[in-house]
Every structure is written in C-alpha cells, then in structure tokens.
N, C-alpha and C positions, 0 to 999 in steps of 0.2 A: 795330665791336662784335664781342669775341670768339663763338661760339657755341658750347656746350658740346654736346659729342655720345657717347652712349651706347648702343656695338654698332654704332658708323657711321653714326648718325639723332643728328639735332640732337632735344637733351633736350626743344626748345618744341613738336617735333612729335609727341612718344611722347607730350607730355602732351596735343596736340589728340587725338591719336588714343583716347587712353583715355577721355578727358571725351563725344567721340564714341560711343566704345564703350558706355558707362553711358546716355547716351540712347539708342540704337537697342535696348541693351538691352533698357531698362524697357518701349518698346512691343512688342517683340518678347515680351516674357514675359506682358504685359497681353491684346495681338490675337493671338498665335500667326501672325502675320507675319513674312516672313525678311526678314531686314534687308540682303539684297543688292539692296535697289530703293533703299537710301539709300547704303550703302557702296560697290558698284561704279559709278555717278556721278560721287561724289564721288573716286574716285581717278583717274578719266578725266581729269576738270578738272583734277586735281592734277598730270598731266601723267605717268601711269604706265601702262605698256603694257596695251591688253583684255586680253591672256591671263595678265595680271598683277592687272588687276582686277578679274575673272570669277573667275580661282580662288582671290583673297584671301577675294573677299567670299565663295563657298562655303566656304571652310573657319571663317570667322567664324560664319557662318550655323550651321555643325555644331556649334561648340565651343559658342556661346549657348543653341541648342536643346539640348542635353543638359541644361545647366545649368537653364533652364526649366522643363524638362519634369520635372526630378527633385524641383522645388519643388512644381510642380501635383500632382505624385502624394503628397506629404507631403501634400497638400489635399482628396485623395481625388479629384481632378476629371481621372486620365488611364482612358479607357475600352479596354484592352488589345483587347478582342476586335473592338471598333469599328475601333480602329486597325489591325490588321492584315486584315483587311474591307477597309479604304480603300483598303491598299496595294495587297494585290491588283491590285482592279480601278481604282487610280491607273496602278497601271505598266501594264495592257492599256491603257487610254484614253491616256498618251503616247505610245506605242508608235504608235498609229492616228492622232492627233494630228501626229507626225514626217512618217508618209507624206503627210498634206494638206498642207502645210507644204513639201515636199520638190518635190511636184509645183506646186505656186504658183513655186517658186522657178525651176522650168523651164521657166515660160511668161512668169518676166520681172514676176507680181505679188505677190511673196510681202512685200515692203518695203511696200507699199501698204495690202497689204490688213492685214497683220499691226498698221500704225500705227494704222490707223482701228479696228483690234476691240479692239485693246489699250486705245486712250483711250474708247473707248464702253462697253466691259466694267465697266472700272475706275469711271469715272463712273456707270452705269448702276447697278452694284450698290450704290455709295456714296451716290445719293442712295436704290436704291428702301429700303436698310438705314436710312438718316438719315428718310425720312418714315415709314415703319411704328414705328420708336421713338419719336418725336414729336408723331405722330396717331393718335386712334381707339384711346387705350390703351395705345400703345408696342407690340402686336403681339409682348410679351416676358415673362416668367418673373415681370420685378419682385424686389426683392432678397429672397431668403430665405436662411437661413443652413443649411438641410439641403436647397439645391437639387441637390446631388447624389447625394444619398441617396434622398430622398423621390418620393413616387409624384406626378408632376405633374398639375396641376386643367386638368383639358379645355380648360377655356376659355384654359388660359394657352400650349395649343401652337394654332402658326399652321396655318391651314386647309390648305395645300398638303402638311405634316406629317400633318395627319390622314388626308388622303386617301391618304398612299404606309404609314402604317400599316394600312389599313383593305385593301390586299391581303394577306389570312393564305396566304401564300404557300408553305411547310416547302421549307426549316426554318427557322423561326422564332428568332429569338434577342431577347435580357432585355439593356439595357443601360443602363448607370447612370443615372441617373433616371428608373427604372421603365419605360422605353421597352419598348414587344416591339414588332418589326419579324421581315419575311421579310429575309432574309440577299441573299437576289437583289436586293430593292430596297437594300440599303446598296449592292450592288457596282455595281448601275447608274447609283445616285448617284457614285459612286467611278468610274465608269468616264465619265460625262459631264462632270469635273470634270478626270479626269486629259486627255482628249481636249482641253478649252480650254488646259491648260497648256502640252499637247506640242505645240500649233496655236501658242500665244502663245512659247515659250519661257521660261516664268515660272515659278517653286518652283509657286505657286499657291495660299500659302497664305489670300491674299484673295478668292481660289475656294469654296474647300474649310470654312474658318469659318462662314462664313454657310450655307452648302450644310447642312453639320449639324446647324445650326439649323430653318433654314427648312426643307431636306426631311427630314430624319429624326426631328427634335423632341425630342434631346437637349437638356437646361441649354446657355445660351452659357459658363459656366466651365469645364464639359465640354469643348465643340467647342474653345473655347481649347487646353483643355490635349492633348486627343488628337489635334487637328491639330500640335502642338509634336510629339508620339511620333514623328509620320510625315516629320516634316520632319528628324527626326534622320538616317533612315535617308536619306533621299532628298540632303539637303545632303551625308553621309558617304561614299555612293557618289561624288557631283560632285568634292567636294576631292580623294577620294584619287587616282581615275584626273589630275586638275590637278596632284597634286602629284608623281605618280609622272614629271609632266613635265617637272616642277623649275618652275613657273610661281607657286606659294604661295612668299608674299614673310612671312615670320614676325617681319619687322621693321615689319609691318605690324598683323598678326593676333594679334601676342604682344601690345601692348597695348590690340589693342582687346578682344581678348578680356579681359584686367583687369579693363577699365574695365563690360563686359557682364555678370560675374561678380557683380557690383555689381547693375545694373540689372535684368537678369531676374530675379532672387530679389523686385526691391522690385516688379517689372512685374505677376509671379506672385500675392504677396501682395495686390497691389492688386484682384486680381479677385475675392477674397474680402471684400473689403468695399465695392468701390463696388457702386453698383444695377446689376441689367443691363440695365437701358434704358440706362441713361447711358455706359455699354459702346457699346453700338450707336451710339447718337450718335457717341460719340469716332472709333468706327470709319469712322463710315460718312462724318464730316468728313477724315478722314485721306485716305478713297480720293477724295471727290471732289476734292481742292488736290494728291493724286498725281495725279487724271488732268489736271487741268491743267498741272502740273509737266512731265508726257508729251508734253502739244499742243503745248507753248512748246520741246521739244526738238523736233518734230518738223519745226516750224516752221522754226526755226533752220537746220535741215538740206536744206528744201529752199527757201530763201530763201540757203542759204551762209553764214549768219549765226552764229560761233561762238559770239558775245556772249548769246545764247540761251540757251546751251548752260549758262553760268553762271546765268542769270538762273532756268532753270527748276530747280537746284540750289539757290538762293535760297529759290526757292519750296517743293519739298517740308523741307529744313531747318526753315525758319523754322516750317510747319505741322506738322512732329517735335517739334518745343520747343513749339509753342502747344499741341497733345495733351499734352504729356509731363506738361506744367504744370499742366494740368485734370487727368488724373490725379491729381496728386500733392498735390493742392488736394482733391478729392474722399475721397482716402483718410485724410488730415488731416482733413478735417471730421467722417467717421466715426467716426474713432479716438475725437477728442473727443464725439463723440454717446454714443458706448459706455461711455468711462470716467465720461461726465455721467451716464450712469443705471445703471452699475455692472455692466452688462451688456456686457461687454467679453470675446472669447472669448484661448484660451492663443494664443497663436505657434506654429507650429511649427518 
C-alpha cells in the first residue's frame, strides 16, 4: 500500500493529528485546560522523543490558547486585571513550588510523592467540582446570559468565595461579574495555585479554573476564559525557550493547531450557551477518568508494564470524546431551545 506523504508525514497522520487537534481543542476552549495532558501522552506512545513531546505539546498549548482566549473576549468573558493578578502571583508560587520539588528530588522522593499528589489533586478536585454541581443546588451561577456582566445574587457565589471576599483588605479591586475583592487575596489565591503547579510540574490549568470560581467567585465563563489569558503567556514562555532548542516538531503542531483553530472557537462558544452546572460536571468528569488515566500510567511504571502506558491513553481519549460529545450535544440542544422560542442571541 503506497502511502502518500506531505512535508515528510504520511497524509493519514496529518489528518489524525488535525481531527486530534479539533477535539483537544473544543475542550481546551470550553474548560480553559491545556491540552498538553492529552497531547504530550499521546506522542510518547507514538513513539517520539519527551523533549519532542513536551515542547510540541507547549507550543500547541500556545497557539490554541490564543485562539480561545480571543473568542472569550469577543464574549466579554476574559477578565484582564484578574488575569494578570494571577500571573503575578502564579509565577512567585512556581518559583516556590520548583524549590520543594527540587529538594524531594535530592532525597530520592520526588517521583513518589509527585505521582500520588498528582493523581489525588486531580481526582480530588474533580469529584469535590462533579458533587457540588450535582448536589445541594449545583453550588453554581445557573445559566444566565448577562453572567458576565451582571451583579451576582449572593446566594449564587459559593461560601469559601464569600468569605475571601469579606476581607476589605486595599486595594480592593471590581472584576467582571461585579466581584470586588482585595487584590492581596487574588495573589494569594494565584500564589497557592501557582505553588501546586510548580510542585506538580503542570500548566495548571485545572488548578486555577475552579480556584476562580470557588475562591474568588467570578462567573465559570469568566474563570474559563481568563485562565485561557494566563495560559497564553505561561505555554508561550515554555515553547519558545523548547524551541530556541530545536525540540518543537511543526510537523506536528502545524496540524494540530488546524485542527484546534477549529475547535476552540466551537469550545469557546459553547460556554455561552451551555448551563454552568453542566460546565462543572463535564469538568469535573473529565478530571476524575484524567486521574485515573494517571494511576494506570503510574502503575504501569512501577509494575514495568508498558501496556499500561497505552491503556491509560485509552482511557483519558476515550473520556476527551465522551466530554467533547456532551458538550456538543448540550450546545445543540440550546441552540434549538433558543431558535424554538425566538430568543436566540447574534454570534459573534
């Protein structure tokens, strides 16, 4: 069987890659998650060098995240001042992060400890996000179509929110959905957020989503989109020092970014119409089938078992598609909800 190839890459791969690209996209633009927890994996398996697979998938991570974040703010949901707040005090808490991390490594438990906080993190936040959406009210927003705009009803921000409002600490700062918050409490949030990252070695951006929600009590379309702001910066720094290395493979990146160009636009606009309970849910099923995606590698690794290693690829993929699906099923049902009662808003 002859196989056709284009730029050196057989054409059935550019077109996996792209059709890849368009799913990792859509959740990447829906959760404001970087999509190097499904793409660097999956080129591992595929049989391509880490520092080949680390700085693809950063630079994919970059090129998606622009593309995202440029749709949320057509949507009015990226909070500028919040976002670089975050960063701020993101990059002191990696910074502080690195040196714990740094010293675990020099006593011989840094592989240890690192697997077990990673898969307890990851799971931990994914169910405590999947049960507070599900019970007791969904502990969420509820879908409103000026949730960005509008002043939010007491009852609708979660109690750990209220309380880190409730220090009037100056300077105070106003942030899009009528939040006023002390500015010291975003950076502490930002600073205990970027410390898990730099501890875990993770973007973070399923840190950082929920964290805006839950403690500072912005809209989730919000935290969506102004966690996408930060992750532009943060993935753009990664690829370029990877690629000043020569390690970004662009026969890689070039379609998947395509195929992502695609996806995060549809990702984006979906969070304009689904509920955001149902937001929460999808997320917070995504992280728990990721943290066991994570046991079953880690398994593998200390059993020797490379067979694992696919299997737990299997596993987060398949639960990519089973999300992507619900998504895309929920924003269809909308659309038709809105065109059936003529209350259908423009596009942007």
């Amino acid at each position: 069987m002859v196989s056709v190839e284009l730029f050196g890459v057989a054409v059935t791969l550019l077109g996996l890659f792209a059709g890849f690209g368009v799913l990792i996209g859509l959740l990447f633009g829906f959760f404001g998650m970087g999509g190097s927890f499904l793409v660097t994996p999956a080129l591992l398996v595929m049989g391509y060098e880490p520092d080949v697979a680390v700085a693809s998938g950063l630079a994919f991570v970059f090129g998606t995240s622009v593309i995202a974040t440029l749709k949320h703010r057509d949507l009015g949901q990226v909070d500028y001042k919040l976002g670089i707040s975050m960063i701020v005090g993101t990059t002191a808490g990696i910074e502080v992060g690195k040196i714990g991390l740094h010293w675990l490594q020099a006593i011989g438990l840094a592989n240890t400890v690192v697997s077990v906080a990673y898969v307890a993190l990851l799971g931990g936040i994914g169910a405590f996000v999947t049960y507070r959406a599900t019970g007791d009210g969904g502990g969420g927003f509820g879908h409103d179509e000026e949730a960005a705009e509008s002043e939010p009803d007491a009852d609708d921000i979660p109690e750990i929110a209220k309380t880190i409002q409730s220090y009037r600490v100056p300077p105070m700062i106003e942030l899009r959905g009528g939040v006023v918050v002390s500015l010291w409490m975003v950076l502490l949030v930002a600073f205990a957020t970027g410390l898990l990252s730099g501890f875990l070695g993770v973007g973070g951006g399923f840190i950082r989503m929920p964290a805006l929600f839950y403690l500072i009590g912005v809209p989730v379309p919000v935290a969506v989109g102004t966690d996408l702001f930060e992750i532009v910066f943060s993935g753009g720094i990664g690829s370029f020092l990877y690629a000043i290395d020569g390690a970004v493979d662009l026969a890689i990146v070039a379609p998947l970014l395509a195929g992502s160009a695609l996806g995060a636009r549809l990702g984006a606009a979906a969070t304009d119409l689904v509920d955001e309970g149902d937001i929460q849910v999808y997320f917070g099923v995504m992280l728990l089938l990721g943290a066991v995606a994570v046991a079953i590698r880690q398994i593998g690794g200390v059993l020797e078992m490379p067979v694992l290693d696919t299997v737990a690829l299997v596993v987060i993929v398949g639960a990519a598609l089973l999300v992507s699906g619900a998504v895309v099923v929920s924003s269809a049902r909308e659309l038709r909800s809105q065109t059936a009662s003529g209350t259908s808003r423009p596009t942007n």
